[in-house]
Structures are given as structure tokens and as C-alpha cells.
PADRENRO-901069 format. One record per residue (C-alpha): y, z, x; residue number from 1; residue in three letters. Coordinates in steps of 0.001 Angstrom, whole numbers, always signed. Layout:
REM residues N
    north       up     east  fikol  vopa
        Y        Z        X    NUM   ALA
...
This chain:
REM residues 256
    north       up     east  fikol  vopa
   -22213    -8691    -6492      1   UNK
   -19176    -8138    -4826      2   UNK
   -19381    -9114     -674      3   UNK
   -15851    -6403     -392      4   UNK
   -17451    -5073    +3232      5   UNK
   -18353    -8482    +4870      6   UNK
   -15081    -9921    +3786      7   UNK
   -12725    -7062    +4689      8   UNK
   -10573    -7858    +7772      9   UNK
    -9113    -5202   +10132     10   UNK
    -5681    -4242    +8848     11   UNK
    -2584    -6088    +9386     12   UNK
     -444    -3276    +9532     13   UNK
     +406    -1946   +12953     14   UNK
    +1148    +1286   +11920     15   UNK
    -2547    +1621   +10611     16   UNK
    -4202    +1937   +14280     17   UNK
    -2576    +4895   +15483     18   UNK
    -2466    +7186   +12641     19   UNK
    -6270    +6378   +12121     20   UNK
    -6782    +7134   +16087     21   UNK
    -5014   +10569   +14893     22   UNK
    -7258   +11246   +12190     23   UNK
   -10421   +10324   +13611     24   UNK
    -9941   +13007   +16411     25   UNK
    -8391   +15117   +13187     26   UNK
   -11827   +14821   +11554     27   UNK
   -14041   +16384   +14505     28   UNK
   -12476   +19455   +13565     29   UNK
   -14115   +19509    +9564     30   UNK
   -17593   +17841   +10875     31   UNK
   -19602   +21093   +11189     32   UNK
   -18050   +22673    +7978     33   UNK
   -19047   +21968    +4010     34   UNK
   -16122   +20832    +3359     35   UNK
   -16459   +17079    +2273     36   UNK
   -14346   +14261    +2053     37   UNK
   -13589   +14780    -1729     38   UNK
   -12035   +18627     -597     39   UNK
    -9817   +16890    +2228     40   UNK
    -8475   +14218     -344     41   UNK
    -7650   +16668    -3359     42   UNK
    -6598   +19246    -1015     43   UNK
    -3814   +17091     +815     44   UNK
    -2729   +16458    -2704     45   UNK
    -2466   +19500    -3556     46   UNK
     -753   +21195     -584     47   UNK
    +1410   +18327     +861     48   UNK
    +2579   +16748    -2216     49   UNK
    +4462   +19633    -3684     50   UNK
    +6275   +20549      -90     51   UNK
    +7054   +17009     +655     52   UNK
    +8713   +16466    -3450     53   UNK
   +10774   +19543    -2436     54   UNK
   +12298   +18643     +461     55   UNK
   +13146   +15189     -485     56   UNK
   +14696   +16490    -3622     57   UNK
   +16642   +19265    -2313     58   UNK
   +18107   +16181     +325     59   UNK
   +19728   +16681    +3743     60   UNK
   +19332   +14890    +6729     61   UNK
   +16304   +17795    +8209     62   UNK
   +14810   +18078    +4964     63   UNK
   +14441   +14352    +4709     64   UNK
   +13018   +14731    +7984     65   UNK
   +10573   +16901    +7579     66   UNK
    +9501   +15222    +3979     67   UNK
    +8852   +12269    +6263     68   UNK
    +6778   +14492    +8515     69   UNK
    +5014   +15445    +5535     70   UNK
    +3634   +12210    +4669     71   UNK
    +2704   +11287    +7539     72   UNK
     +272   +14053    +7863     73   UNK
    -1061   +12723    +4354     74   UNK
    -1569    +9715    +6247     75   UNK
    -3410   +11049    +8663     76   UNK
    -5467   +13095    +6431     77   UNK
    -5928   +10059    +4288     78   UNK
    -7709    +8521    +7503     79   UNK
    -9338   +12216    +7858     80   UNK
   -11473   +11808    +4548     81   UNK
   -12465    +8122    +5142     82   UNK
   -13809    +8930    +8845     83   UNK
   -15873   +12410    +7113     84   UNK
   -17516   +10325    +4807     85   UNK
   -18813    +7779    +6826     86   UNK
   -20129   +10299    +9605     87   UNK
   -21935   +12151    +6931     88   UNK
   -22806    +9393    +4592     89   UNK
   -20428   +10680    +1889     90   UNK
   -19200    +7791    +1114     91   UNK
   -19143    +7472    -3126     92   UNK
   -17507    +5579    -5915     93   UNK
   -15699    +8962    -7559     94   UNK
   -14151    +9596    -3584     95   UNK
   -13184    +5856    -3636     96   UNK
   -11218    +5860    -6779     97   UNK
    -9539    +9623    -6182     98   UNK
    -8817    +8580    -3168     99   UNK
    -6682    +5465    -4567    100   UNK
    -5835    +7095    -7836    101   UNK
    -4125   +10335    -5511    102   UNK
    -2029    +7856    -3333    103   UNK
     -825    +5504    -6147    104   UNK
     +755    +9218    -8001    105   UNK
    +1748   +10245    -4845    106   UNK
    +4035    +7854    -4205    107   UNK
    +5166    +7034    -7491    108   UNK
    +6142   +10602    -7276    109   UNK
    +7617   +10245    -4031    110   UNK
    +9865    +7242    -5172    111   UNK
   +10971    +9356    -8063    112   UNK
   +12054   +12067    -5746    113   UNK
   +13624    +9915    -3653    114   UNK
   +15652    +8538    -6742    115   UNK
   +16667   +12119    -7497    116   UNK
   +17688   +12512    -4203    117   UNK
   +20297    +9363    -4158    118   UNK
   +21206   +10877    -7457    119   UNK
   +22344   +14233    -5643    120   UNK
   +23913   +12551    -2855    121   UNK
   +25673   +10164    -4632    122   UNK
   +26419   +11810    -7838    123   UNK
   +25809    +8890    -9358    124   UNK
   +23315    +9027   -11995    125   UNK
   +22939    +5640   -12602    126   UNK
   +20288    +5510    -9529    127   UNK
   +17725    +6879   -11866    128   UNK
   +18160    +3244   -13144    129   UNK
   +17239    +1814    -9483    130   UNK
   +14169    +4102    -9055    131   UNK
   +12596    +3150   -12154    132   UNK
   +13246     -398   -11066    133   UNK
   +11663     +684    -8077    134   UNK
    +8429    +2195    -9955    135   UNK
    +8268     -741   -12034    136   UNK
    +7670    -3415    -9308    137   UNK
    +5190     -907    -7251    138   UNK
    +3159     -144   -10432    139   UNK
    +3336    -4417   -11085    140   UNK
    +2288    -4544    -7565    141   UNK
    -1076    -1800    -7888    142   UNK
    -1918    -3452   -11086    143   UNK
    -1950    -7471    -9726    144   UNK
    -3476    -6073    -6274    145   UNK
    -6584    -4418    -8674    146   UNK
    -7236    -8113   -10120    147   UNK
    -7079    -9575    -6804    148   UNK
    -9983    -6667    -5346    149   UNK
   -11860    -7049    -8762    150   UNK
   -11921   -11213    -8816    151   UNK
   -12017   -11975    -5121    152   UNK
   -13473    -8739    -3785    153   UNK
   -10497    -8306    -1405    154   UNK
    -7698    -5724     -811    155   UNK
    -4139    -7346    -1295    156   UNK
    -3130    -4634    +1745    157   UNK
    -6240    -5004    +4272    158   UNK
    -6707    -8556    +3647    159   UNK
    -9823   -10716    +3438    160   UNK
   -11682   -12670    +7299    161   UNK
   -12875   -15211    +4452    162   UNK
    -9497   -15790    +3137    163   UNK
    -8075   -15893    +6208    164   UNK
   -10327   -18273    +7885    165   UNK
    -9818   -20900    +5044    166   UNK
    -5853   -21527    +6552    167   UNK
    -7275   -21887   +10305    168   UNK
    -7196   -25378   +11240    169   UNK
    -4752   -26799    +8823    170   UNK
    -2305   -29227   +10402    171   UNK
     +495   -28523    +7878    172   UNK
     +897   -26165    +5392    173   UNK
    +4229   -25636    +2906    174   UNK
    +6592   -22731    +3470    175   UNK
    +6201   -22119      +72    176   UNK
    +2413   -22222     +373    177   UNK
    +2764   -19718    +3662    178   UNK
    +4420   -17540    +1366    179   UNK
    +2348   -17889    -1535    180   UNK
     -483   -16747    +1010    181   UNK
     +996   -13569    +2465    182   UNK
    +2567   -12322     -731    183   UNK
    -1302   -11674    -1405    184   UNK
    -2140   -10836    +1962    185   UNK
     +594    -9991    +4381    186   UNK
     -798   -11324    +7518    187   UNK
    +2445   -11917    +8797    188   UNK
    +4477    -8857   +10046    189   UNK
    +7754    -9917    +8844    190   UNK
    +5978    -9769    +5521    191   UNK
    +4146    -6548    +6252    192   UNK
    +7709    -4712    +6662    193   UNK
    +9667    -6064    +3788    194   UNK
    +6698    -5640    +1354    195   UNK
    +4999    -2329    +1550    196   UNK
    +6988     +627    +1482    197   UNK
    +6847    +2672    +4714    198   UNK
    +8625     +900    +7354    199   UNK
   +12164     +461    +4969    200   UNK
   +11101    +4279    +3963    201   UNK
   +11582    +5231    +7504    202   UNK
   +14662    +3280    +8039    203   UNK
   +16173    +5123    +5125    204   UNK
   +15114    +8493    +6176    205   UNK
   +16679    +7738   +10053    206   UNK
   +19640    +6190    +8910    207   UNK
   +20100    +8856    +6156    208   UNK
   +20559    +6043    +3364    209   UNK
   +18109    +6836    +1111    210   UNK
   +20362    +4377    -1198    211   UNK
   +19593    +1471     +461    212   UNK
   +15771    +1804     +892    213   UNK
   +15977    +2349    -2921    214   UNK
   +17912     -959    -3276    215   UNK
   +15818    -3383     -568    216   UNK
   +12458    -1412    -1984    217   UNK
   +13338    -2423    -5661    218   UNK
   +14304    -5813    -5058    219   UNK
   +11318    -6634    -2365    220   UNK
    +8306    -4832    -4507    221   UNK
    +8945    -6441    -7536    222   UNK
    +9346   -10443    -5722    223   UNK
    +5847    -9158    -4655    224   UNK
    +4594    -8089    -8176    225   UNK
    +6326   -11301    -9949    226   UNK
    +4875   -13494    -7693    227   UNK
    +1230   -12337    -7196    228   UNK
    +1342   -12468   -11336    229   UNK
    +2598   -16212   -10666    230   UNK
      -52   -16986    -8440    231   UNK
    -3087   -15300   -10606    232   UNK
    -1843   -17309   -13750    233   UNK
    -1966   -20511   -11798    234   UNK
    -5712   -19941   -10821    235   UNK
    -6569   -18891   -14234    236   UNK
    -4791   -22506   -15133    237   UNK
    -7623   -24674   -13705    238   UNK
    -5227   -26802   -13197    239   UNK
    -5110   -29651   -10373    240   UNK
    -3147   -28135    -7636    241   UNK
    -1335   -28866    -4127    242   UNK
    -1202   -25166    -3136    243   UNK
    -4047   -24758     -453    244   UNK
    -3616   -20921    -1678    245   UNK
    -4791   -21479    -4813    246   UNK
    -7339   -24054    -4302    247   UNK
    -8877   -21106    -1939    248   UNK
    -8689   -18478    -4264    249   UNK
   -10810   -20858    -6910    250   UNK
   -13438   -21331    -3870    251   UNK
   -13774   -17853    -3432    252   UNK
   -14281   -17059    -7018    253   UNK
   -17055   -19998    -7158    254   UNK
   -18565   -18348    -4076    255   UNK
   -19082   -14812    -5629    256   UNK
């Protein structure tokens, strides 16, 4: 039986605080409707995702603006379904997988539009060639990060306390080990920004060089994808090892 809940560490990423803040006060507003958590996450998909694929494809410094706008009102809202069902007890397997199965098309559509987008700008077809690239390493990424949940009953984005408590009190640990670790689990900010997609997404939208997100994204997601593959083949190895990440990984398993 998988211990997910007890294991489950509060997020890593910054940005996560405030725009849940937002959407808890967001979801006082739906409490004393019938509209359940399920509505909220296929209706933000529904209404937001068109808009936001239209403004980043037509291009333009405002409409790239406001497509950033865009999603992050589906952030909010996807803190706005999460905070529903657990004041109403809503919480079920079907919301849990839309929920993920919504986001991962959304922003594999998203990155396509964005590709279309350098494509307009540039007139350079051959970007379609970096956004694929791009799609490629996040879809690596989704797929390795659904092991990781299934095996060790951890999200590769939230993180795992029992993971994370294995490292404390270590005198010396590798770089390469410290990397190892937070390519799983970015605990480490620096690692946070360079590996998930919104903080470079922002920096491309401000700067207006939607080319260069494409470029760092690319690169960055697929390191992550290559290596977390890397790192599940060596603990399916059973094979002696000096990595403490791996050695933890293998205790986890044996605790489960």
C-alpha cells in the first residue's frame, strides 16, 4: 500500500504558496454551489486553453502577455479544484488522474504553440524542430516522474519528507550525488528554475524571446528526462553502489 500522503513534503517551488493562497480564497466563492471539483478542472480546460493557444500563436509582445495571464489563472484554478475537494470530501481517483492527464495536454499544447509562435517570429521553420525537441524531453520527463510516484510513492515535483530526511546528517556527499538527488526531487532552487518550465517561460514572455526559452527548455528538460532514466536503471541494477541516492531509493522500495 502506497504511504504517498505521509511521505509528501510541502512543495519546493516558491511560486506554489502564493498562487495556492489565491485559489484557496478563489474557492470560497464555488463552496455553496454543485459545482464540484471535476466541473472546475474540465471547465478551465475547456475555456482557458483555447484563449491562451490563440494568443500565443497569433504572437506579439501583449498577446504573449496576456497568454501568460491566462495560465496563470489555470494555475490558480488548478489550486481551486484541489482546495473544493478536500472541503467537501470530493476527493477521487478519476479527479486525480483528469486533473494530471488535463495539465500534461495542456502544456504539451502550450509548448507547441509556443513553437509556432518562434516559427512566426522568426520565419524560420526549422523551430518546429526545437519544439518537438522540447515535447520530447517533457513527455521523457512525465513518463520517468510516473515510475518514480508508482515505485517510491513520491512526486518527482513535490518531493518526498522520507527521501529527504535520508541526506540530513551526511558529512559529505558528491556533487554528482547532489545532483543525482535533485534531478528527482528539486529541493534546491537553482534546480527548481532550470528544470520545470515556468520560471524560463516567464523570462521568455518578459524578455519577448520566446526563442530562447524554447532553446534553454529543450536542452534542460531532456538532461532531466535522460538522467532520471539513468538513475531508475541503476536501481533496477541491484548493483553495489557509492551513490547515497540510489542506495535510498532501494531502502524505500524495501520499506513499501
Amino acid at each position: 500500500m502506497s504511504n504517498q500522503n505521509q511521505n509528501t513534503e510541502k512543495d519546493n517551488d516558491p511560486s506554489v504558496t502564493p498562487v495556492r493562497l489565491i485559489g484557496n480564497l478563489a474557492a470560497k466563492l464555488f463552496l455553496k454551489t454543485n459545482i464540484t471539483p471535476n466541473d472546475i478542472t474540465l471547465g478551465k480546460f475547456i475555456i482557458l486553453l483555447p484563449f491562451t493557444l490563440f494568443f500565443l500563436a497569433k504572437g506579439g509582445y501583449l498577446n504573449n502577455l496576456i497568454a501568460l495571464g491566462l495560465i496563470f489563472v489555470n494555475s490558480v484554478f488548478d489550486s481551486v479544484d484541489g482546495a473544493i475537494a478536500r472541503a467537501k470530501s470530493l476527493k477521487s481517483k478519476l479527479g486525480a488522474w483528469m486533473d494530471g492527464m488535463l495539465d500534461v495536454y495542456f502544456l504539451n499544447l502550450v509548448l507547441i504553440a509556443v513553437a509556432w509562435n518562434v516559427v512566426q517570429t522568426t520565419g524560420e521553420p526549422l523551430w518546429f524542430f526545437g519544439g518537438l525537441f522540447a515535447l520530447f524531453g517533457q513527455d521523457l520527463s512525465n513518463i520517468m516522474g510516473s515510475f518514480f510516484e508508482r515505485k517510491f510513492g513520491f512526486d518527482c515535483y513535490s518531493g518526498s519528507a522520507n527521501f529527504r530526511k535520508k541526506f540530513i546528517g551526511l558529512k559529505k556527499i558528491s556533487l554528482l550525488d547532489h545532483f543525482l538527488k535533485n534531478i528527482i526531487v528539486p529541493s534546491n532552487f537553482l534546480y527548481t528554475f532550470f528544470f520545470t518550465c515556468r520560471y524560463l517561460f516567464v523570462l521568455g514572455i518578459i524578455s519577448n524571446r520566446l526563442d530562447l526559452f524554447l532553446v534553454a527548455f529543450a536542452i534542460l528538460i531532456n538532461i532531466r528526462g535522460i538522467a532520471m532514466s539513468l538513475i531508475y536503471a541503476l536501481y533496477l541494477s541491484l548493483n553495489k553502489t557509492k551513490f547515497y541516492t540510489i542506495k535510498f531509493l532501494r531502502e524505500i522500495d524495501a520499506q513499501r
